[in-house]
C-alpha positions in Angstrom: 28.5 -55.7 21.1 26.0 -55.1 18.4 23.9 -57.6 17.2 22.8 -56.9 13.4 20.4 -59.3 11.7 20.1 -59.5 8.3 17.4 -58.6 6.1 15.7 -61.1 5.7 15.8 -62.3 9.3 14.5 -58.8 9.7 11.4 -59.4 7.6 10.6 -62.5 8.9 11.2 -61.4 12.6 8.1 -58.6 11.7 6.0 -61.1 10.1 6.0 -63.4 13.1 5.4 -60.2 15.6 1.9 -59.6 15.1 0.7 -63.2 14.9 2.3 -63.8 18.2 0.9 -60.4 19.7 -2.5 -61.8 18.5 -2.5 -64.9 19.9 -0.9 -63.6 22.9 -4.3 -61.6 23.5 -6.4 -64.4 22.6 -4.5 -66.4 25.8 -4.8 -63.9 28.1 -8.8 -63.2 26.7 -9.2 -66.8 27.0 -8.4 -67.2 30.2 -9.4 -64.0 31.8 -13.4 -65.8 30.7 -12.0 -69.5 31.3 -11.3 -68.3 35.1 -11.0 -65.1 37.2 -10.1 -66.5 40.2 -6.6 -67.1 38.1 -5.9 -63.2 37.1 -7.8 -61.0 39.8 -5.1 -62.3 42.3 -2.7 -60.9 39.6 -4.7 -58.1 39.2 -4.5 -57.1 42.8 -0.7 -57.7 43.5 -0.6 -55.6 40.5 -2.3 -52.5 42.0 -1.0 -53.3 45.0 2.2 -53.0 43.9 1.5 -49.6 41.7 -0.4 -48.0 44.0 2.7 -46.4 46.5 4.1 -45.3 43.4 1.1 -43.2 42.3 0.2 -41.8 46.0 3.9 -40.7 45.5 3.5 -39.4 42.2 0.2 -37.6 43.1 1.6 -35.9 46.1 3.3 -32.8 44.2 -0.1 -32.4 41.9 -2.2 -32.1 45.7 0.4 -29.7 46.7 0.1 -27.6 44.0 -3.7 -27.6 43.9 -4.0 -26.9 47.6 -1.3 -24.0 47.1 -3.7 -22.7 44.1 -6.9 -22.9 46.0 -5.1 -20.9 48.8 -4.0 -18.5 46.6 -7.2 -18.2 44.6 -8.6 -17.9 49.0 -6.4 -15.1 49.4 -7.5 -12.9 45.9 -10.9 -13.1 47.0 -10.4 -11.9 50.4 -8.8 -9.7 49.6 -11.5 -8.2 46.4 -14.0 -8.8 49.7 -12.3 -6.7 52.1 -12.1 -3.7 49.7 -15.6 -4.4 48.9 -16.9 -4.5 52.4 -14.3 -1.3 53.1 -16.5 0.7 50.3 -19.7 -0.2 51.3 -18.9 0.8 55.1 -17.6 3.7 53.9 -20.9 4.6 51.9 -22.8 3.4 55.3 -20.6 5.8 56.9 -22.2 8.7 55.1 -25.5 7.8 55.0 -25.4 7.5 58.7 -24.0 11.0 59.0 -26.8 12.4 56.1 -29.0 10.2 58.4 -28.1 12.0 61.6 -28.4 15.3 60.2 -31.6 14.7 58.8 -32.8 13.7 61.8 -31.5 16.7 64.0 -33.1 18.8 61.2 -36.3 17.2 61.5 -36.4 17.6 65.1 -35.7 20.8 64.5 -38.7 21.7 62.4 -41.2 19.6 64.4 -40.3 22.2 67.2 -40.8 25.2 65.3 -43.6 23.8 63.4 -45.7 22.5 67.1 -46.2 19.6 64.8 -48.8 16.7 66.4 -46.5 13.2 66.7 -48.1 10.7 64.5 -49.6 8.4 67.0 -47.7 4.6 67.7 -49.4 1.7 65.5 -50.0 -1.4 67.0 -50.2 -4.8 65.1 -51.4 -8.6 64.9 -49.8 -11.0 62.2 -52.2 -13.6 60.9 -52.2 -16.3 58.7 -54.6 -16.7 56.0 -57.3 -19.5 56.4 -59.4 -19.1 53.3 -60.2 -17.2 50.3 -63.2 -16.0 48.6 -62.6 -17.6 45.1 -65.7 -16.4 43.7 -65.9 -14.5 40.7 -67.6 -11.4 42.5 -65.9 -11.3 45.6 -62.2 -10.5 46.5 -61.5 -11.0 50.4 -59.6 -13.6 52.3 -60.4 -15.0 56.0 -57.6 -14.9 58.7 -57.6 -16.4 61.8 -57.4 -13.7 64.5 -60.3 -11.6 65.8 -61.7 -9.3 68.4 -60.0 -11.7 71.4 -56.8 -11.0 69.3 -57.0 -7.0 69.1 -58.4 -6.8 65.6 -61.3 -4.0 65.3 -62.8 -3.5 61.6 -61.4 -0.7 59.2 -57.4 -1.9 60.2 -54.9 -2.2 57.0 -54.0 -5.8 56.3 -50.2 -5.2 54.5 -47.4 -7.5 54.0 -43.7 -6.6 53.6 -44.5 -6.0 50.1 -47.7 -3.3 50.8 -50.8 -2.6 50.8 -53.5 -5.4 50.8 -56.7 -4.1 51.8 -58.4 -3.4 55.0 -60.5 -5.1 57.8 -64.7 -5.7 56.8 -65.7 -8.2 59.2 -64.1 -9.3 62.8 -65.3 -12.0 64.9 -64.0 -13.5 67.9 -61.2 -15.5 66.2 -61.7 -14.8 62.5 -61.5 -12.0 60.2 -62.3 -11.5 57.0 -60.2 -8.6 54.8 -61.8 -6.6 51.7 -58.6 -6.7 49.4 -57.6 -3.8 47.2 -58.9 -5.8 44.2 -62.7 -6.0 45.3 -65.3 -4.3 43.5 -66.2 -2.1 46.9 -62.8 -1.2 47.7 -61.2 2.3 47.7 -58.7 3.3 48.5 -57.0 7.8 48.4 -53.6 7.1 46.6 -51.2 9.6 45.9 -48.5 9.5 43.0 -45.0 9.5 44.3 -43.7 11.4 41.4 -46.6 14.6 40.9 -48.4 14.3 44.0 -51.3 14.1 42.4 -54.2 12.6 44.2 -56.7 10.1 43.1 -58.6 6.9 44.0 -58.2 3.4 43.1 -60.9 1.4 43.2 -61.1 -2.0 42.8 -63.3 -4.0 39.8 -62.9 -7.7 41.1 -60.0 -7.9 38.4 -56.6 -8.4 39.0 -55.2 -5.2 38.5 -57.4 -2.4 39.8 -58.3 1.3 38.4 -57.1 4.7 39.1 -59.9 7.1 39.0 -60.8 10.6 39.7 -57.3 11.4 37.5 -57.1 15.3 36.2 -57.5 15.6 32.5 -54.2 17.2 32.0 -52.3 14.8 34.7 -49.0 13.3 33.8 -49.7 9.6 34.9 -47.3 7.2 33.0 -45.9 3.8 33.8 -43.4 2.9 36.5 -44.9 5.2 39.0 -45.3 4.7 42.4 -48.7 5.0 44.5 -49.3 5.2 48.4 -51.9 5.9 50.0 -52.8 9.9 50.6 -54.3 9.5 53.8 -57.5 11.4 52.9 -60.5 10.0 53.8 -59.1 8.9 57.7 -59.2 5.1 57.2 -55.6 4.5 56.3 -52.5 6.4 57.0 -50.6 8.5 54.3 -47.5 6.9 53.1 -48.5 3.1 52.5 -47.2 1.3 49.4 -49.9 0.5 46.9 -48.4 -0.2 43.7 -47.1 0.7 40.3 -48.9 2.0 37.6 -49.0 -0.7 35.0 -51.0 0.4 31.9 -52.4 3.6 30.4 -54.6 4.0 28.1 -56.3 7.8 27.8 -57.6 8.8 30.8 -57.8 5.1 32.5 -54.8 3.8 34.4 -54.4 0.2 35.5 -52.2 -0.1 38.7 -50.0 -3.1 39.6 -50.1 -4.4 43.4 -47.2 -4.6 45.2 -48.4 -7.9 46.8 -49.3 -11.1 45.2 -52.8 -11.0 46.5 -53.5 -14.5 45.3 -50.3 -15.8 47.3 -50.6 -14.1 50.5 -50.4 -16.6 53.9 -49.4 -14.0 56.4 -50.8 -10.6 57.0 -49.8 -8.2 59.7 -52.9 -6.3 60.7 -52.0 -2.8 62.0 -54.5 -0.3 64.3 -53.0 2.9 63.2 -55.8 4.4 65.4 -58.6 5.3 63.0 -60.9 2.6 63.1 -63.1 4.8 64.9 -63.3 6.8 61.5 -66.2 3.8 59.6 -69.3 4.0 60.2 -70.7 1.0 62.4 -72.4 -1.4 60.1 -76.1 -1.1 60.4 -77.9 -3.7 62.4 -79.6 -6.6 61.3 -83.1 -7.1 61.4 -84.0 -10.4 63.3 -86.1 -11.3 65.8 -85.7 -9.2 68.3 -86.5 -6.1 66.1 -89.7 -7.9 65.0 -90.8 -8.2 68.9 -89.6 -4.8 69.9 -91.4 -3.7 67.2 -94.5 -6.2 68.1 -94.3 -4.6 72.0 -94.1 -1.2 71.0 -97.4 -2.1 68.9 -99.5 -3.6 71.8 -98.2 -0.2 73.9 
C-alpha cells in the first residue's frame, strides 16, 4: 500500500522539517551543557554497543595489512639475499687475488733476502689538554715513560697521521702535531711518488715544501709519509692536498686535530733515530762547574 500525500501536504511537511531538526539540536545541545551525567551513560551503552561490530569489521582490514607487511618481508629478503649472494661472491675473489698476492709476495721476499719490517708496538691514550695558544700546536696525553711511551713515537688515529712524541714524563706526554710551526714531516705523493716535506706553520692546514718546479701536484692527492729521515715509517696517511697555488701546496689532515680525544701511540722502533734533547743548565752544572774551578 502506497501512501501519496498531496502537494500541499508535501510542502508543508518540508517546511516543518528543518525547524524541528533545529530545535531537535538545540534539546539535545541543551542538555548535553544542562547535565552530562544524563548522556555520557548514553554515550557509553552507545560505544559499547558499536564497538563488537567494528572489532569485527576491522578484522579483514588487519588481515590484509599483516598479509601486505609479510609480503612486502618476503621482497626484501629476498632483494637482501641476492645482495649479500653478490657481495660474497665479490669477497670470494678478492680473497683468491688476496691469496695470490700473498704467495707472490712471499715469493719475492725470498728471492729478494728482504729484511722483515720489524713488529710495532702501541699505547692508546686519551687526550688531557691542548696548547690553545696562538704559537704552539701540541696536545698533552696521559700516558708516559711507566706506560711504554719513549719520545719521537707517531701519535695517529684511525683517520692518520697526527704528529709525533716531544716530551714524555712519567704519566704524561705531550705530542708536536703535524700543524706546529717545528714539525716535519718526509711525505710522499701516492699518485707520482714524488717526495717532499710538509712542514707545519701553526695554521690549520700545513705546507708542502721542497716540491720540484716541474712536479704535477694537484688536488685530491694523497700523501704518506716517505720514511726518509728514520723517525716515522713509510706508508702512514697524512692527508690530501687541498689547495694549489704556483709552487705552494696546502695539504688537508686526515684527522680533525682540534677534535682528537684518543691517540694510539705506536714505537715502530726508531726512537733511537732523535737526538737526545740537550740538558738543562741548573744547579748542578753551576757547581760542577764551581768544583772544577777550585781544582
Amino acid at each position: 500500500m502506497v501512501v501519496r500525500l498531496s502537494q500541499a501536504r508535501r510542502a508543508a511537511l518540508q517546511r516543518i522539517t528543518l525547524p524541528l531538526l533545529i530545535a531537535l539540536s538545540m534539546v539535545v545541545i541543551i542538555l548535553g551543557k544542562a547535565d552530562q551525567a544524563i548522556l555520557e551513560p548514553l554515550r557509553r551503552s552507545a560505544i559499547d554497543a558499536v564497538a563488537p561490530a567494528l572489532d569485527l569489521l576491522s578484522g579483514p582490514a588487519r588481515f590484509f595489512d599483516t598479509a601486505l607487511d609479510r609480503a612486502r618481508g618476503l621482497a626484501t629478503v629476498y632483494r637482501e639475499n641476492a645482495r649479500l649472494a653478490e657481495e660474497n661472491e665479490r669477497l670470494l675473489r678478492w680473497q683468491q687475488s688476496a691469496l695470490n698476492l700473498a704467495a707472490e709476495n712471499a715469493q719475492l721476499r725470498d728471492l729478494l733476502k728482504l729484511t722483515p719490517e720489524p713488529s710495532a708496538s702501541y699505547v692508546t691514550a686519551r687526550v688531557i689538554a691542548s696548547s690553545g695558544g696562538a704559537y704552539v700546536r701540541s696536545v698533552v696525553v696521559n700516558a708516559g715513560r711507566e706506560n711504554g711511551v719513549t719520545r719521537g713515537q707517531a701519535a695517529i688515529t684511525g683517520d692518520g697521521l697526527i704528529g709525533r712524541v716531544a716530551e714524555v714524563g712519567n704519566r704524561a706526554s705531550r705530542i708536536l702535531l703535524i700543524t706546529d710551526l717545528n714539525s716535519r714531516v718526509p711525505v710522499v705523493v701516492e699518485g707520482s711518488r714524488q717526495r717532499a716535506v710538509l712542514a707545519g706553520d701553526n695554521s690549520e692546514r700545513p705546507e708542502l715544501r721542497y716540491v720540484e718546479a716541474r712536479s704535477t701536484v694537484r688536488i685530491g692527492d694523497r700523501l704518506v709519509t716517505s720514511g726518509q729521515g728514520g723517525v716515522f715509517p713509510p706508508g702512514l696517511p697524512v692527508g690530501v692536498v687541498a689547495a694549489v697555488e704556483g709552487n705552494a701546496a696546502r695539504v688537508e689532515p686526515y684527522a680533525e686535530l682540534p677534535r682528537v680525544e684518543y691517540v694510539r701511540l705506536v714505537d715502530y722502533g726508531l726512537a733511537e733515530m732523535l737526538p737526545n734533547p740537550p740538558p738543562l743548565a741548573g744547579r748542578g752544572a753551576k757547581r760542577a762547574e764551581l768544583s772544577g774551578g777550585r781544582r
